[in-house]
ZANUDREN-857399 format. One line per 2 residues: their letters; for each residue x, y, z of C-alpha. Coordinates in nm, 2 decimals, decimal comma. Layout:
<volos>
a> X/Y/Z | ... $
</volos>
This chain:
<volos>
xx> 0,73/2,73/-2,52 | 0,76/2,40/-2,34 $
xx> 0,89/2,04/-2,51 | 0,76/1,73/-2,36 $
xx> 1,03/1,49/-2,49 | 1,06/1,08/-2,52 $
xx> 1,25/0,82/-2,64 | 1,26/0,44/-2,68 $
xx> 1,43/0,20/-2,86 | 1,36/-0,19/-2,90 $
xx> 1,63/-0,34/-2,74 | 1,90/-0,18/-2,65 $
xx> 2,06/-0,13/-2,88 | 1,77/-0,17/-3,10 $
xx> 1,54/0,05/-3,34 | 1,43/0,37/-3,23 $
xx> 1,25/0,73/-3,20 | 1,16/1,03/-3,01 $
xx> 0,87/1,24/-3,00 | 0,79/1,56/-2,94 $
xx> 0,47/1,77/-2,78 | 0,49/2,13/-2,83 $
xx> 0,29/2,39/-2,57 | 0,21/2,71/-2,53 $
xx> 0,25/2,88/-2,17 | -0,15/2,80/-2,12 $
xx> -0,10/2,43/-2,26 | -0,25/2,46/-2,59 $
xx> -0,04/2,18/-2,84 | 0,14/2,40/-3,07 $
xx> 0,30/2,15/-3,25 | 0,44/1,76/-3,29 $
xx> 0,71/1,60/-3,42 | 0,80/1,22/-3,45 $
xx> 1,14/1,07/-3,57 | 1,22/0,70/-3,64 $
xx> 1,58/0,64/-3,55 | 1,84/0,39/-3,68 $
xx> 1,94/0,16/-3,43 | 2,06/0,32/-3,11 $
xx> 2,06/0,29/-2,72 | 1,75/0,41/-2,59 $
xx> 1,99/0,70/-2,42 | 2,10/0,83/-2,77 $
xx> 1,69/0,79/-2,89 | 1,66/1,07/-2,57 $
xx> 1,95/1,27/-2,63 | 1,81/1,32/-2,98 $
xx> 1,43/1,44/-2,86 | 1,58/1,66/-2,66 $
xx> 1,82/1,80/-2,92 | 1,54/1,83/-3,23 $
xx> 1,34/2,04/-2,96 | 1,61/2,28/-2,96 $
xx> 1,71/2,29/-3,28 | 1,39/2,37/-3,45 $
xx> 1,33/2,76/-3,48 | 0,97/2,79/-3,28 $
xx> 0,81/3,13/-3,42 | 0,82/3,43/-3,19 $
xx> 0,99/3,23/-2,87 | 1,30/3,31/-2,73 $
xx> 1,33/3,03/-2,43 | 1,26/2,65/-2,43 $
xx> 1,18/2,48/-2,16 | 1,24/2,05/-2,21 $
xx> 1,12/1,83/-2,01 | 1,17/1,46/-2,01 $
xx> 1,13/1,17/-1,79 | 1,55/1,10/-1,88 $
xx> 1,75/1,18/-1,53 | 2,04/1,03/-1,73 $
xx> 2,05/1,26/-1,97 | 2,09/1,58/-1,69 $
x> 2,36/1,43/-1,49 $
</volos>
């Protein structure tokens, strides 16, 4: 299952969210999620895409793969 991840905030700090775009190994959308956020850097707004991905118990897969445009959030 791969996660395509995102988030923004208005300002910075500012109001937020992250989405979420679910695929299958052929590319097939499985699933989306959206989250408004409090306010928040636009690194937290990332940090929690990434994490909700993780955290949500996708039936019949053992391994995630994320993937977001945030280098920040690797290093």
């Amino acid at each position: 299952m791969k996660a395509n991840t995102d988030g923004a905030s208005r300002g910075n700090p500012g109001r937020g969210g992250f989405g979420i775009v679910l695929r299958n190994k052929i590319g097939d959308v499985q699933g989306v999620m959206v989250q408004n956020l409090m306010i928040r850097t636009s690194y937290m707004d990332e940090c929690h895409g990434i994490l909700a991905a993780a955290e949500k118990p996708w039936a019949g897969y053992n391994l995630l793969l994320c993937q977001t445009q945030s280098l920040q959030w690797m290093l």
